[in-house]
C-alpha positions in Angstrom: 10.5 69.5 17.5 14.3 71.0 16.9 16.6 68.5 15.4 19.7 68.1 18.2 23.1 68.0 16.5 26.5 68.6 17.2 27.5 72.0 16.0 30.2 72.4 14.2 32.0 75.7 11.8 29.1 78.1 11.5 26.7 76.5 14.1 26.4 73.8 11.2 25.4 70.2 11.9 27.8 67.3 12.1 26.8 64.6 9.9 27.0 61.4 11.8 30.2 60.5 11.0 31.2 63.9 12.1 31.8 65.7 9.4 30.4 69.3 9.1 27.4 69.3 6.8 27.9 70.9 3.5 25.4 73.7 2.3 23.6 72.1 -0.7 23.3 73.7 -3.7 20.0 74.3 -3.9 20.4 76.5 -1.0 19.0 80.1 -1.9 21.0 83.0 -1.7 18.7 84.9 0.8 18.9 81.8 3.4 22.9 82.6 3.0 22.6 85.8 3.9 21.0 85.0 7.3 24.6 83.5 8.4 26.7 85.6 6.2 25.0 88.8 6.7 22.9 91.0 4.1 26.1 92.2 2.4 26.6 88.2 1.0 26.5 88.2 -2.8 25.8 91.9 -3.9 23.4 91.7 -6.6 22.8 88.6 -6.8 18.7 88.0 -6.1 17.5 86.2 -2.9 15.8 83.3 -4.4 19.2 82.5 -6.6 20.2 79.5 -6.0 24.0 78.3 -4.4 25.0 76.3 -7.0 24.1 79.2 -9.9 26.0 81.9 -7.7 29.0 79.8 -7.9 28.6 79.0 -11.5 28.1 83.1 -12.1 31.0 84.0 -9.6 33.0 81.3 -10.8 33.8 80.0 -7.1 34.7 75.9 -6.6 32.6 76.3 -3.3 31.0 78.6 -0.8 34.1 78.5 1.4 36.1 80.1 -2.0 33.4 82.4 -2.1 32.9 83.9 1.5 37.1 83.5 1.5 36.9 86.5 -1.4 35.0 88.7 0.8 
């Protein structure tokens, strides 16, 4: 059974307080791609994880990183 939310930025959920969820850093690469399209991360492989691509790209968060696109 789909989990109901409130969508928020991104069709991402609102936490309960309302907030918009934050991608966690063990989020792959390849799942990223799927929202930010197959041209996310160049070169970087599809089972890298989020919190690696920021250390490599030096980016503070994803929002930094899609913002250099």
């Amino acid at each position: 059974m789909a989990k109901k939310c409130r969508p928020g930025l991104d069709d991402r959920c609102r936490d309960s307080n309302g907030e918009i969820r934050h991608k966690n850093g063990a989020t792959r690469v390849g799942t990223l791609r799927r929202t930010y399209g197959e041209g996310f991360a160049p070169g970087a492989r599809s089972d890298m994880k989020l919190d690696t691509l920021l250390d490599r790209m030096g980016a503070k968060s994803l929002t930094t990183l899609v913002k250099r696109r």
